[in-house]
Each structure stands twice: as structure tokens, then as C-alpha cells.
DSSP file (Angstrom, degrees, kcal/mol; ACC not computed):
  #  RESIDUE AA STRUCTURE BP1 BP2  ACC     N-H-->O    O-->H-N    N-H-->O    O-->H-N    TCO  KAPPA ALPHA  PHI   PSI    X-CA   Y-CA   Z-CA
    1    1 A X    >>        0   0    0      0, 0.0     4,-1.7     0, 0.0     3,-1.0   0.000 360.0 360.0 360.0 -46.1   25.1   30.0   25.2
    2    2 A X  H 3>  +     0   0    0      1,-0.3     4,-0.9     2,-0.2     5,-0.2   0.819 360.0  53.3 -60.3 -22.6   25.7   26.3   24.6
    3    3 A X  H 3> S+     0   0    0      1,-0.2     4,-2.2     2,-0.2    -1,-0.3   0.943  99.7  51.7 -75.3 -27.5   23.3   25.4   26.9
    4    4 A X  H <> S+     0   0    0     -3,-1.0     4,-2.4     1,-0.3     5,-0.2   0.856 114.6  53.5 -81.7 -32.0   20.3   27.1   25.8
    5    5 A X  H  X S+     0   0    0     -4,-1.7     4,-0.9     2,-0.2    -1,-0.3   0.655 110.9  48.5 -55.4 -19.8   21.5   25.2   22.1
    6    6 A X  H  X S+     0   0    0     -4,-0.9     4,-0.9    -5,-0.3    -2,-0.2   0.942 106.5  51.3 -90.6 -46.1   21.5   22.3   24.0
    7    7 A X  H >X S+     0   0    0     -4,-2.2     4,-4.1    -5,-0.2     3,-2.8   0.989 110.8  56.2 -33.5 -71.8   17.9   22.7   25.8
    8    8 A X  H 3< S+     0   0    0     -4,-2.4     5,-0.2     1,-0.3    -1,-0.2   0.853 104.7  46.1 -62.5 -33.3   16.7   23.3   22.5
    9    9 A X  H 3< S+     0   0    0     -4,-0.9    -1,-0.3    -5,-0.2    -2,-0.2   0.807 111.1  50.2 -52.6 -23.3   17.9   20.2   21.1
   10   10 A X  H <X S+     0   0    0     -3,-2.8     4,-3.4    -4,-0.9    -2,-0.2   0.722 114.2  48.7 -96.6 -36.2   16.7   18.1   23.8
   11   11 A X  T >< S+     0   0    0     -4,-4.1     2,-2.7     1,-0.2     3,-1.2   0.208 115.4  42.7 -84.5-125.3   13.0   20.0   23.4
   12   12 A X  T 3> S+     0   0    0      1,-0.3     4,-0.6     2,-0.2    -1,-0.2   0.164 112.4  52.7 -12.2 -27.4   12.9   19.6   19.8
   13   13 A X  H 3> S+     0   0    0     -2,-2.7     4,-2.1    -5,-0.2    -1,-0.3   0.908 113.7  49.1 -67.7 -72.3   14.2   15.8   20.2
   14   14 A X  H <X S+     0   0    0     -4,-3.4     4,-2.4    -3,-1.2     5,-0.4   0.908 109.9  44.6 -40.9 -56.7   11.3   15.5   22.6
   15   15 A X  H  > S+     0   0    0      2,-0.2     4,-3.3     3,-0.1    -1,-0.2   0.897 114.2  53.3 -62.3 -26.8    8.3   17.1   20.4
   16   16 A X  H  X S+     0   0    0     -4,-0.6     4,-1.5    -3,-0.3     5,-0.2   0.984 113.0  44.1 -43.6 -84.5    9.8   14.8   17.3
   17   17 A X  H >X S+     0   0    0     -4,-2.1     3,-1.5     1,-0.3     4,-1.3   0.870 118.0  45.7 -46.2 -66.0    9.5   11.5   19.7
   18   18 A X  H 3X S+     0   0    0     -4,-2.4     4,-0.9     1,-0.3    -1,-0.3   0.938 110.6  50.0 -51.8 -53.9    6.1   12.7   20.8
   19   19 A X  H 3< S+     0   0    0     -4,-3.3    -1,-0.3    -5,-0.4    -2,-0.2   0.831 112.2  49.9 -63.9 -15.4    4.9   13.5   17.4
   20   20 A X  H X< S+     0   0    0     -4,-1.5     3,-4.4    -3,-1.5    -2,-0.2   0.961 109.7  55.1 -79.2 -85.8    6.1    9.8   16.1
   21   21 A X  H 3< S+     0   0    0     -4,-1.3    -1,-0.2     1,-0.3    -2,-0.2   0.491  87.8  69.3 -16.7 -28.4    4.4    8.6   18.7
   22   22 A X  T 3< S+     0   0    0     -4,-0.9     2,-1.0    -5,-0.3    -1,-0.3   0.677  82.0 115.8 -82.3 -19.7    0.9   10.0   18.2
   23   23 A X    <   -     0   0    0     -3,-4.4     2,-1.2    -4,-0.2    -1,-0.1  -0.531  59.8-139.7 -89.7  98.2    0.3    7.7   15.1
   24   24 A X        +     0   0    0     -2,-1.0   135,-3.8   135,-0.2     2,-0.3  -0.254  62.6  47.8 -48.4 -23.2   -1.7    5.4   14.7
   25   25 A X  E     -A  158   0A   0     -2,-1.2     2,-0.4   133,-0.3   133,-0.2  -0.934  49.8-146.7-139.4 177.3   -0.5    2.8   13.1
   26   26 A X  E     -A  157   0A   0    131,-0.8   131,-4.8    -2,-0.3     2,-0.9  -0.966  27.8-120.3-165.9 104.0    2.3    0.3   12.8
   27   27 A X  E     +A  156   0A   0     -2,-0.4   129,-0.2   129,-0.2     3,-0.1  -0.396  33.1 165.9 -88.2 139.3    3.5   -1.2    9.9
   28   28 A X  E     +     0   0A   0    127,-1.5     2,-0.3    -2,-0.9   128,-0.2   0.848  65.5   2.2 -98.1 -24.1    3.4   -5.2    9.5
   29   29 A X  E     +A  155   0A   0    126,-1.3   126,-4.0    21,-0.1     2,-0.4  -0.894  55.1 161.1-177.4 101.6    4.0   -5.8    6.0
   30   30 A X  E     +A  154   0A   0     -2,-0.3     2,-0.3   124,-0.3   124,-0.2  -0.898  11.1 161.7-152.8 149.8    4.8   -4.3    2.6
   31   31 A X        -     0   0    0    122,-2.3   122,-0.5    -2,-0.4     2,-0.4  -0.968  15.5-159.0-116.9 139.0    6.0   -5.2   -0.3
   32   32 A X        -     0   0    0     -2,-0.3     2,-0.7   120,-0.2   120,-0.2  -0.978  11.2-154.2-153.2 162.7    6.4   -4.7   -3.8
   33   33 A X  E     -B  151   0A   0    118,-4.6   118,-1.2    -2,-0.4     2,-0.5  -0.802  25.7-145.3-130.0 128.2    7.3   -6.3   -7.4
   34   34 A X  E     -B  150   0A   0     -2,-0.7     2,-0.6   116,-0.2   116,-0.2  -0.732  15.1-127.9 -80.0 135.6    8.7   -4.0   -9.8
   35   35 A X    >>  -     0   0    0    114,-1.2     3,-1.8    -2,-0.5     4,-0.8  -0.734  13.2-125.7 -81.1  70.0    7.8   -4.5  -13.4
   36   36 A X  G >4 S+     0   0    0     -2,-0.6     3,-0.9     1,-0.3    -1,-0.0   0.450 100.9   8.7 -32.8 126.6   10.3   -4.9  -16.4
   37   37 A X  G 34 S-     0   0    0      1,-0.2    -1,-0.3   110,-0.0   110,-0.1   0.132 119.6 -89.6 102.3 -25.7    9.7   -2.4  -19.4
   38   38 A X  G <4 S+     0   0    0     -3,-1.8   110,-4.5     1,-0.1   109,-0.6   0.570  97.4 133.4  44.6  28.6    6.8   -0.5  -16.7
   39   39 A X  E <<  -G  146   0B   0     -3,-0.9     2,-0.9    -4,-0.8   107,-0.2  -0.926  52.7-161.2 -92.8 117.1    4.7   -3.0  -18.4
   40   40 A X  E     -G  145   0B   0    105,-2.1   105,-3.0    -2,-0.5     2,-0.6  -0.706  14.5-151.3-101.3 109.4    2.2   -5.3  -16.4
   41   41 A X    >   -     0   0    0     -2,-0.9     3,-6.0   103,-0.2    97,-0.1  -0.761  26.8-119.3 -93.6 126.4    1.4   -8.2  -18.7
   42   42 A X  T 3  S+     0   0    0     -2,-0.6    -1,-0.1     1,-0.3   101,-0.0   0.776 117.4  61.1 -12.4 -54.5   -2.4   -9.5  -17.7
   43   43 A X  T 3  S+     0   0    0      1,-0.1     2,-0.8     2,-0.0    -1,-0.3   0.579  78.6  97.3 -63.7  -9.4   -0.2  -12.7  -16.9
   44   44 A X    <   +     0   0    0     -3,-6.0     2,-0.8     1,-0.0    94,-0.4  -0.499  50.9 176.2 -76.3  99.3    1.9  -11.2  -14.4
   45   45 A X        -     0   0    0     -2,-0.8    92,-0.2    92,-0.1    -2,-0.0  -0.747  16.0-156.8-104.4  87.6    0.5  -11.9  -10.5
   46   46 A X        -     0   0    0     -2,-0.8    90,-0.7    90,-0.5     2,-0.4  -0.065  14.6-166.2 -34.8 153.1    2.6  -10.6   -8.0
   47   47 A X  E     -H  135   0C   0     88,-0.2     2,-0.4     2,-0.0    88,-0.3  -0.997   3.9-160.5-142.9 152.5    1.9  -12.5   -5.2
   48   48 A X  E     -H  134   0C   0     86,-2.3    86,-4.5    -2,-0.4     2,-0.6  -0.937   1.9-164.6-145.8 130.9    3.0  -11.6   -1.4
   49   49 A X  E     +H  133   0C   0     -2,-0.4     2,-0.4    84,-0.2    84,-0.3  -0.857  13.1 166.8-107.0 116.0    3.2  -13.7    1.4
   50   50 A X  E     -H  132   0C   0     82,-3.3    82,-0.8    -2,-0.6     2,-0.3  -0.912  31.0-128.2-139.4 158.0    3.5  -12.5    5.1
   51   51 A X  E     -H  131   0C   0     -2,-0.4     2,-0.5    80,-0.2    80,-0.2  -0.802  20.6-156.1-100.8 135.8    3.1  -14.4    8.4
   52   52 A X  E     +H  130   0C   0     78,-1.5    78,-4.6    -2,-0.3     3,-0.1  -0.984  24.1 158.1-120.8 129.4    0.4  -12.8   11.3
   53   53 A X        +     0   0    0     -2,-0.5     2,-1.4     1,-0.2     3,-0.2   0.719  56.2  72.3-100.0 -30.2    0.9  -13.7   15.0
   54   54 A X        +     0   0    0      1,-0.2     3,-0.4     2,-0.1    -1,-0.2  -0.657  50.1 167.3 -97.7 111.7   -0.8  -11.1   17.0
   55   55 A X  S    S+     0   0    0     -2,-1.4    72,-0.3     1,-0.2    -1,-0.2   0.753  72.5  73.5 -75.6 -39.8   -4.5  -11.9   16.5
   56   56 A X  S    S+     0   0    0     -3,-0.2    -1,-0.2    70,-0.1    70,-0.1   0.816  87.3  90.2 -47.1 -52.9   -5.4   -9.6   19.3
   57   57 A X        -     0   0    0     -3,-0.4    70,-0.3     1,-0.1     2,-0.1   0.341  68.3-139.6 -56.7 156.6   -4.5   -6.4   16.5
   58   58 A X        -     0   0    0    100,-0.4     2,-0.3    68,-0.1    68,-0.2  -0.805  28.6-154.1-135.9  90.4   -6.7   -4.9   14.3
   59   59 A X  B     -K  125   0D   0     66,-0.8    66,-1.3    -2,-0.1    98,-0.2  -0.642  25.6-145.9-105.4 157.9   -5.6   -4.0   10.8
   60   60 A X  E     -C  156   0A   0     96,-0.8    96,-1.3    -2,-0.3     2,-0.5  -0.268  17.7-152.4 -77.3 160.2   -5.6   -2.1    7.6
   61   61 A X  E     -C  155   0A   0     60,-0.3    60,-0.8    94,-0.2    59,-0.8  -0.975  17.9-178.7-138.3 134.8   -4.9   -3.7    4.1
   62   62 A X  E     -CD 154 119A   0     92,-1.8    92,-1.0    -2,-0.5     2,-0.3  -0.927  16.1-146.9-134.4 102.8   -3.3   -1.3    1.4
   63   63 A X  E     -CD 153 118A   0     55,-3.0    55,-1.6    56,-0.5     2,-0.3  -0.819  19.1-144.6 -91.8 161.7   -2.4   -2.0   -2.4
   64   64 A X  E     + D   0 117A   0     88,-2.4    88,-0.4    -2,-0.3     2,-0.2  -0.986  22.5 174.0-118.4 138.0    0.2   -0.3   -3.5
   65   65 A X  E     - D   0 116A   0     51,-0.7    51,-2.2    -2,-0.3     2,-0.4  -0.759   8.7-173.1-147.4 150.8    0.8    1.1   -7.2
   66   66 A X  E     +ED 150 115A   0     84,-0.7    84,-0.9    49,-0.3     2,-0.3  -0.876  19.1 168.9-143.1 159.0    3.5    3.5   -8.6
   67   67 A X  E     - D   0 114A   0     47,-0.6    47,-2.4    -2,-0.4    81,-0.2  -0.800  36.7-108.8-160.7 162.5    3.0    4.7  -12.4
   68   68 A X  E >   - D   0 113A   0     79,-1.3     3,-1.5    -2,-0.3    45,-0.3  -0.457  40.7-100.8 -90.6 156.1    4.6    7.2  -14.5
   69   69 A X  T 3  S+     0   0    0     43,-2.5    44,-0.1     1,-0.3    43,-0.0   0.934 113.4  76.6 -61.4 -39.6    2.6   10.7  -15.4
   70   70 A X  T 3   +     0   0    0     42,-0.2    -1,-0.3     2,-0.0    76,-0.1   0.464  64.6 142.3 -71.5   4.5    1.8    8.9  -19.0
   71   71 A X    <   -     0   0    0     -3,-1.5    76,-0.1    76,-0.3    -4,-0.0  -0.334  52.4-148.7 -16.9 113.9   -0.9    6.5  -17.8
   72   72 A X  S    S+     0   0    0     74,-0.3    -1,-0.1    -2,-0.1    75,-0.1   0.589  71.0  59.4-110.3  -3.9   -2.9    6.4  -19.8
   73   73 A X        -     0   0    0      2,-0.1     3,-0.1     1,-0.1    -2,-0.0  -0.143  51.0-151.7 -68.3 151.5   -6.0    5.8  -17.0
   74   74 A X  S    S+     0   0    0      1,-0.3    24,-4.1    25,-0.1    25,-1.9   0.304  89.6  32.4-114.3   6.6   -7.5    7.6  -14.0
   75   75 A X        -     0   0    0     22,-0.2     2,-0.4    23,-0.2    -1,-0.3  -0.946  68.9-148.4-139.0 159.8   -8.4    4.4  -12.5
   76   76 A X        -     0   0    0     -2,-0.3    20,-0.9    20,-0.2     2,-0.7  -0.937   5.8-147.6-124.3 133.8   -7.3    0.7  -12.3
   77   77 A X  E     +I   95   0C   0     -2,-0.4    62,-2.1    18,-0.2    63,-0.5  -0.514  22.7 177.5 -73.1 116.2   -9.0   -2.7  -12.0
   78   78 A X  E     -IJ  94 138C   0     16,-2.5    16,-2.2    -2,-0.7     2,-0.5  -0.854  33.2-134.5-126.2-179.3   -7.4   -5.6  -10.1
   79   79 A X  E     -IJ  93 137C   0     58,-1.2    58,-1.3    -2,-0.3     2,-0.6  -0.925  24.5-163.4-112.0 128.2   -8.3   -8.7   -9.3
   80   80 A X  E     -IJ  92 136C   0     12,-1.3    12,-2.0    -2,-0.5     2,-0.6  -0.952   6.3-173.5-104.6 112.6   -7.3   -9.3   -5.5
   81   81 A X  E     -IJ  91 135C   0     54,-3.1    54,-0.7    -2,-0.6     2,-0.6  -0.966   8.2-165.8-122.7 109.2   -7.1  -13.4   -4.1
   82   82 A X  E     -IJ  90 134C   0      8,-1.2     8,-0.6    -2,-0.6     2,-0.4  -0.906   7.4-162.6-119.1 119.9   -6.6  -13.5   -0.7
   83   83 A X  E     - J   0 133C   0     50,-1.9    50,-2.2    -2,-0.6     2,-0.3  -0.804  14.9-178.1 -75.4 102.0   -5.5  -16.9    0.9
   84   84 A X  E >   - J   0 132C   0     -2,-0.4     3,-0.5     4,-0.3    48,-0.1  -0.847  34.7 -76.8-125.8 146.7   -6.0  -17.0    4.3
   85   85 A X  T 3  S-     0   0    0     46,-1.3     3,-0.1    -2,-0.3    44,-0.1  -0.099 114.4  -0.8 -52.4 109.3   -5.2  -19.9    6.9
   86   86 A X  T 3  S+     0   0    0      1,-0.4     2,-0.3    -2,-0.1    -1,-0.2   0.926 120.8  99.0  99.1  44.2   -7.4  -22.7    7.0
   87   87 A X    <   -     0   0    0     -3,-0.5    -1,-0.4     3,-0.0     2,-0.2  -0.992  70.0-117.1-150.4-175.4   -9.4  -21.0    4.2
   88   88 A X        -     0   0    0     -2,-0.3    -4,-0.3    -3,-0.1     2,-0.2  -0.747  52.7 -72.4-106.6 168.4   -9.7  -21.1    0.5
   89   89 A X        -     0   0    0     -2,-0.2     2,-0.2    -6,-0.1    -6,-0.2  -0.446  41.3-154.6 -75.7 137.0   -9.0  -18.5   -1.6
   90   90 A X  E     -I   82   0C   0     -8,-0.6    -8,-1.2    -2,-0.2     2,-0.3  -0.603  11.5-162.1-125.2 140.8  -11.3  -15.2   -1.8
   91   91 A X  E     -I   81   0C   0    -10,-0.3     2,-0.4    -2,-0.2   -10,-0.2  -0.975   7.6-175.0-154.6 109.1  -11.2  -13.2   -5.0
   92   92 A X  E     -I   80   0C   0    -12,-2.0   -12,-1.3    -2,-0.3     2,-0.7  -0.889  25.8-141.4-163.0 141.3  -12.4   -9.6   -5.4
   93   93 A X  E     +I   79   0C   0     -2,-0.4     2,-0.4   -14,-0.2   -14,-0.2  -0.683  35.2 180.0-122.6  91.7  -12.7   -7.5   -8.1
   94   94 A X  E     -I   78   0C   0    -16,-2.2   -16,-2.5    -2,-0.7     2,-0.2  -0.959  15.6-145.5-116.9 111.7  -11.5   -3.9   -6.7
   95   95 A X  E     -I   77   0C   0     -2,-0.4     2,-0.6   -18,-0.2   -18,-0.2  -0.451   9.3-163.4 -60.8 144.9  -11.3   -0.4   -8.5
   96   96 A X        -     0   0    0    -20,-0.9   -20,-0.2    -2,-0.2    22,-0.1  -0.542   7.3-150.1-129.5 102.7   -9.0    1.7   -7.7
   97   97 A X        +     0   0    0     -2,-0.6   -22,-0.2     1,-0.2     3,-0.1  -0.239  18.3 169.7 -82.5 148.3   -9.0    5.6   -8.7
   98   98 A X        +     0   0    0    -24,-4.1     8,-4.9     1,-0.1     9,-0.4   0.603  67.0  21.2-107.2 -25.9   -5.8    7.2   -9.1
   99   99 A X  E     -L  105   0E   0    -25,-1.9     6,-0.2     6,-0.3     2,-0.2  -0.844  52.4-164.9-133.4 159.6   -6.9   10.7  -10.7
  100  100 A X  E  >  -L  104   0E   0      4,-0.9     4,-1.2    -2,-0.3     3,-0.3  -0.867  45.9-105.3-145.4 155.8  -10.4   13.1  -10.7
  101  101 A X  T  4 S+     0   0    0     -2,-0.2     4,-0.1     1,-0.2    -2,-0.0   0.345 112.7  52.0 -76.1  26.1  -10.4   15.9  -13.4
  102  102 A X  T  4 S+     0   0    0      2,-0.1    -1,-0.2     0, 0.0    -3,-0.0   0.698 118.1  25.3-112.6 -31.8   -9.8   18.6  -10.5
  103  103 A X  T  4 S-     0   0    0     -3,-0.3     2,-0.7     1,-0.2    -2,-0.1   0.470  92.8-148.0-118.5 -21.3   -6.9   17.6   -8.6
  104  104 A X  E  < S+L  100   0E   0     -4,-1.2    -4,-0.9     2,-0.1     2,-0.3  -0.758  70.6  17.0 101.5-107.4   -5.2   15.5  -11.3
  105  105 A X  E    S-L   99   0E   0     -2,-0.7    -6,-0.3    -6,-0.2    -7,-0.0  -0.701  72.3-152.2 -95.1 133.9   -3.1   12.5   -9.9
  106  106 A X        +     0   0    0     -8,-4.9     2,-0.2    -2,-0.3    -7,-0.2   0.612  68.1  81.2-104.0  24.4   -4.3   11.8   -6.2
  107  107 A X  S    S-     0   0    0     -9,-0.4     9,-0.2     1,-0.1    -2,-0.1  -0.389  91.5 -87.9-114.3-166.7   -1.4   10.5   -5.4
  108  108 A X  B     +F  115   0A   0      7,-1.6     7,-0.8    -2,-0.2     2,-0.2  -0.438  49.0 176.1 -78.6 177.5    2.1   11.5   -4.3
  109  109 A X        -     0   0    0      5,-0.2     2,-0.6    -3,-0.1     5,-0.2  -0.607  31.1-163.9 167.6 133.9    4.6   12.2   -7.0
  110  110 A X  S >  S-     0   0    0     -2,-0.2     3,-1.6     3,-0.0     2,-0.1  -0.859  77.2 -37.2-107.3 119.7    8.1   13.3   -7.8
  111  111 A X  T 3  S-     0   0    0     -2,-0.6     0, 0.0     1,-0.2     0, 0.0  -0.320 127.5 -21.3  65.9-137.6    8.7   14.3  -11.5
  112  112 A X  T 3  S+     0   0    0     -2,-0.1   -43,-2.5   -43,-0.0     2,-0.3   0.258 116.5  97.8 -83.5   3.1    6.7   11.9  -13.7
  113  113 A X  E <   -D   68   0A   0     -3,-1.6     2,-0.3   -45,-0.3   -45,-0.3  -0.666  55.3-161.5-129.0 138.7    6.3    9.0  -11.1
  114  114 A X  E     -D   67   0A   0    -47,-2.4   -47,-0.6    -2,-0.3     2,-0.5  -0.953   1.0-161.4-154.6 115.5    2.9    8.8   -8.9
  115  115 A X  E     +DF  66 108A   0     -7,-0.8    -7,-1.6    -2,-0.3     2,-0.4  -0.821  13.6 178.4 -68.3 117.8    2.8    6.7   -5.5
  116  116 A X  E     -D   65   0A   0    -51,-2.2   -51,-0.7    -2,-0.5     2,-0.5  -0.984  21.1-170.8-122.2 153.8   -0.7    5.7   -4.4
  117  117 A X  E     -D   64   0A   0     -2,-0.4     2,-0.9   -53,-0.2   -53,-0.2  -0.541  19.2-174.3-125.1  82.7   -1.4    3.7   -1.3
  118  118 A X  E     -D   63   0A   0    -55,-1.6   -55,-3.0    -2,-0.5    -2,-0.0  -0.461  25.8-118.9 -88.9 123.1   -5.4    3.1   -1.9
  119  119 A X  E     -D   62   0A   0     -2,-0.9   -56,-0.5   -57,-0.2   -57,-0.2  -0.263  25.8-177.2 -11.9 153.6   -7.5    0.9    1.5
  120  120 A X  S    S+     0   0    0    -59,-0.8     2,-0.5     1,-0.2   -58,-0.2  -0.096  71.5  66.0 -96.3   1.3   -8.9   -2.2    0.1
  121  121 A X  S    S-     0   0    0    -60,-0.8   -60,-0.3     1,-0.1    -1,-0.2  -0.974  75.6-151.3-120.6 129.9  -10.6   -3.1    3.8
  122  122 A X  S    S+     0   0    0     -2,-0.5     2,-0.3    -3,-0.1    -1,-0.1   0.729  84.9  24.4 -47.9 -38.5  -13.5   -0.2    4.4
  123  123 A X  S    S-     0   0    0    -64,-0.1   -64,-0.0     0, 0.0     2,-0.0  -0.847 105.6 -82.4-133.0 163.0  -12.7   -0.8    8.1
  124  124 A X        -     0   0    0     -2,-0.3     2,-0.2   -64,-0.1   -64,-0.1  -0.545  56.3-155.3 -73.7 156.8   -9.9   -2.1   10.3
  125  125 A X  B     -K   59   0D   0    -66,-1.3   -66,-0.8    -4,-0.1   -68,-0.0  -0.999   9.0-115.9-133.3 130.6  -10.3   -5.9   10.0
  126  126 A X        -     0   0    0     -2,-0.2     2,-0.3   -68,-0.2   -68,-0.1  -0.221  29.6-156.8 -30.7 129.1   -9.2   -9.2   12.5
  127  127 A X        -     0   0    0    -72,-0.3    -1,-0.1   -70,-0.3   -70,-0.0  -0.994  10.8-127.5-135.8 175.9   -7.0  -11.4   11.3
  128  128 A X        -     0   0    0     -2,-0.3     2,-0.4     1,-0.1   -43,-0.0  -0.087  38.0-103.8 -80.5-177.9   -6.1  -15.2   12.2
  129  129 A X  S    S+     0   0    0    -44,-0.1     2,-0.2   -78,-0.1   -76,-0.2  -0.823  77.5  74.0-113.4 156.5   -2.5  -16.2   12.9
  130  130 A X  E    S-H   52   0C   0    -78,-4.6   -78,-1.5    -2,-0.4   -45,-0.1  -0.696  92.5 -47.2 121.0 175.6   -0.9  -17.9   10.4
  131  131 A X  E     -H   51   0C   0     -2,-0.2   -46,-1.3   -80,-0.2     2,-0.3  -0.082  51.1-159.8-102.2 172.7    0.7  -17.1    7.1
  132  132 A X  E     -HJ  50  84C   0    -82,-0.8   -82,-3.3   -48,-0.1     2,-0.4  -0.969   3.7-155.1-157.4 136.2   -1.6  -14.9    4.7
  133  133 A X  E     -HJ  49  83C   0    -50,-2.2   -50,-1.9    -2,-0.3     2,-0.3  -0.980   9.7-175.4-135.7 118.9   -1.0  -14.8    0.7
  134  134 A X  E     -HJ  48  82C   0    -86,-4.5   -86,-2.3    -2,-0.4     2,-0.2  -0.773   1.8-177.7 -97.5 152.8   -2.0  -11.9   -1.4
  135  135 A X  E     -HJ  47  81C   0    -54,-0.7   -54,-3.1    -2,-0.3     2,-0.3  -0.868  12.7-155.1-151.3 149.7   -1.6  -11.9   -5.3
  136  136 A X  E     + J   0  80C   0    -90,-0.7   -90,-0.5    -2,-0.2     2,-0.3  -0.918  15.7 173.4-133.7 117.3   -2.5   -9.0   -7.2
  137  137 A X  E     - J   0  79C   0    -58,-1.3   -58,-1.2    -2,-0.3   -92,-0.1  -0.798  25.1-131.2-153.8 127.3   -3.6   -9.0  -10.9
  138  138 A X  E     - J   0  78C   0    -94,-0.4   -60,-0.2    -2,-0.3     7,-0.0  -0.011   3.0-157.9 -87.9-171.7   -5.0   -6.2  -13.0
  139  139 A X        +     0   0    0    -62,-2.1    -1,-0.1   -61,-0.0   -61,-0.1   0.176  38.3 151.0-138.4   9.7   -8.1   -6.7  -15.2
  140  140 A X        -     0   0    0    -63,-0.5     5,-0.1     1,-0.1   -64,-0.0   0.063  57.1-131.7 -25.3 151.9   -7.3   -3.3  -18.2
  141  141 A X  S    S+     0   0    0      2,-0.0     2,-0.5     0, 0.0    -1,-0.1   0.360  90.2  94.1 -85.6 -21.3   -8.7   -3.9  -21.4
  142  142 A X        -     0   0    0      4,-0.0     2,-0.3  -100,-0.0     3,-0.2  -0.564  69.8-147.7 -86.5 144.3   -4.7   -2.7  -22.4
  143  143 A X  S    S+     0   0    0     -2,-0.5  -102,-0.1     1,-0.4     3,-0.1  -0.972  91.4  27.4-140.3 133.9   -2.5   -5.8  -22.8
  144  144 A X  S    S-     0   0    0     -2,-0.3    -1,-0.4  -104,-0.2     2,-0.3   0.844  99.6-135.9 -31.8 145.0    0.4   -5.0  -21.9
  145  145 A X  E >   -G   40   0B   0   -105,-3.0  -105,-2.1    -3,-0.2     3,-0.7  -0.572  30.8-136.4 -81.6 124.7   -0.6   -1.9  -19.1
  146  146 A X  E 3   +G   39   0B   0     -2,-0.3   -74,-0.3     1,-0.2  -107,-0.2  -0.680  63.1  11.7 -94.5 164.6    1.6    0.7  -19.8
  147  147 A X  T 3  S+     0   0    0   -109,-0.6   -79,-1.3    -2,-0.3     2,-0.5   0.757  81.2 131.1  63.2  42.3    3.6    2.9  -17.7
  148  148 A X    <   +     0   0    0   -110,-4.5   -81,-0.2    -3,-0.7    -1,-0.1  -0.859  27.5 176.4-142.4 133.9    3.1    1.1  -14.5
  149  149 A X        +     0   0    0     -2,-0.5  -114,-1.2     1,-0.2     2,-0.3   0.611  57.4  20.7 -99.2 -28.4    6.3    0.3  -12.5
  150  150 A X  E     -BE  34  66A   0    -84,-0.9   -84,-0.7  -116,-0.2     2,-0.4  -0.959  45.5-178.8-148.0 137.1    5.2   -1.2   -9.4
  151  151 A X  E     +B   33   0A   0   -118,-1.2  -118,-4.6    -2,-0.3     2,-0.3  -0.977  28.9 125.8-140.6 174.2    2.3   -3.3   -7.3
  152  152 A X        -     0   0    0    -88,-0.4   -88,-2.4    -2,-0.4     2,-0.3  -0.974  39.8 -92.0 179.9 155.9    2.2   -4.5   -3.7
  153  153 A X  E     - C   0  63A   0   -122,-0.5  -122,-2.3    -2,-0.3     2,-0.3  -0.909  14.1-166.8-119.2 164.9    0.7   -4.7   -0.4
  154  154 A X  E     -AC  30  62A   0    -92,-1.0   -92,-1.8    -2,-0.3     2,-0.5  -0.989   5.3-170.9-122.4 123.3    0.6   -3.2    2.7
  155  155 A X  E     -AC  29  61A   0   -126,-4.0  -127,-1.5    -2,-0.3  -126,-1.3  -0.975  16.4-166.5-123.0 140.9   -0.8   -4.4    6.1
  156  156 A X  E     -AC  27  60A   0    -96,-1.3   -96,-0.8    -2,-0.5  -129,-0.2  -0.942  18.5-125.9-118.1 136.2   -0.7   -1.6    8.4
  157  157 A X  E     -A   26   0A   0   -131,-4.8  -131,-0.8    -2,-0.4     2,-0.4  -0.558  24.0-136.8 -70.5 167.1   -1.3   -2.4   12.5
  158  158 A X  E     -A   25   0A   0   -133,-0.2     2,-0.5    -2,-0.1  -100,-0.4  -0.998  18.1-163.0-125.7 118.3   -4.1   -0.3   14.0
  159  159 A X              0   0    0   -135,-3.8  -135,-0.2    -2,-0.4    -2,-0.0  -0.885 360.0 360.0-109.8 123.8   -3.3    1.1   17.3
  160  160 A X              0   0    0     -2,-0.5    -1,-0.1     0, 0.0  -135,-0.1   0.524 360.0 360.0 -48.0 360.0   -6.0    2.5   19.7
């Protein structure tokens, strides 16, 4: 009898490694700046800095946003500046929807707390080597935004 418990550990070890293995991407980078109060004052820019060597790579670009159920939103505006080597800083005015009236939050969420990890690049995108600086800043008409706990990026590798 222990062996056939043991077989089956070893196949179930294997289809785990195999399924880990099928995914597609590879994370390079994430980060995130927690907010004091769960209020994000207009003046508040997170900023994140992360270094890219492998040029070859093709990757995805993610912010990431945590909130509480009482949001008072289904969407948010930020302002995105990305500083890239040997270039000036790029600015771009991205929505992001967190809710629709059918399914409710679209993001994950435990209790009162809602993860979302929304694209900002339509496609995977090249990038140079050399250090890369994100800062993150929302554009609400509410001063302070309430009930929102965390922002960040994400660069995900893309693997064929």
C-alpha cells in the first residue's frame, strides 16, 4: 500500500510542476504603496522604480489597486508618467473600471477588500534596458479618495 501512496504523490507532484509550467508569464516587478487612513490625497504619487535587462522579452504593464467595498466609484482616473531610459517623461490619462451594474466589483475580494490588477499596455510591449520609473496619481473629483488602501505596478514577462 505505501507505494501506490507514493506513486500518487509523485503523479500529482508531476501534474502541479506541469501545470506551473504552462503559464505564460513571469513576473519582473511589483509593487505597492499602502495609503494611511485608506485615503489617497490628490498629492500623493507613488512612484516605482525597477531596473530591465533582458530587452529580448516582451512585456505586460499592470496597475494595481486594492479598495474597500465602500468606494464610493465603479471606476478610477489616474494619471500614469512613465520615465523611460534616455527618454523624457510620458504622461497618460488612463481609466480604469473596477465594477459594471451586473457583476458588481470585477475584481477579486475577501470580505470588504477588492484586488484589481487592470493592463495599461493593449499589447505586450519591448522595453529598453535600463532603469524604468512609474508614478501613479489619481485624477477623482473627491479630495481626499476614500476607501482606497493601495496602488502599484506590475510588469509581467511574456513568455512564448
Amino acid at each position: 500500500m505505501p507505494k501506490s501512496s507514493s506513486v500518487k504523490k509523485l503523479i500529482g507532484f508531476i501534474c502541479f510542476a506541469l501545470l506551473l509550467s504552462g503559464c505564460g508569464t513571469l513576473d519582473v516587478f511589483e509593487k505597492m504603496t499602502a495609503f494611511p487612513e485608506h485615503q489617497w490625497k490628490n498629492n500623493s504619487k507613488p512612484s516605482f522604480a525597477f531596473l530591465i535587462e533582458d530587452t529580448t522579452a516582451s512585456y505586460h504593464i499592470f496597475v494595481i489597486l486594492r479598495h474597500e467595498d465602500a468606494y464610493h466609484y465603479n471606476n478610477i482616473w489616474l494619471n500614469i508618467t512613465t520615465l523611460a531610459p534616455g527618454d523624457t517623461a510620458k504622461t497618460q490619462l488612463v481609466n480604469i473600471i473596477l465594477a459594471d451594474n451586473t457583476k458588481g466589483w470585477l475584481g477579486t475580494g475577501m470580505d470588504d477588500v477588492f484586488d484589481h490588477r487592470a493592463r495599461i499596455t493593449r499589447s505586450p510591449v519591448k522595453l529598453k534596458k535600463g532603469n524604468y520609473t512609474f508614478t501613479i496619481q489619481h485624477q477623482m473629483r473627491e479630495e481626499p479618495l476614500q476607501f482606497v488602501l493601495n496602488a502599484g505596478i506590475r510588469v509581467e514577462k511574456v513568455i512564448p
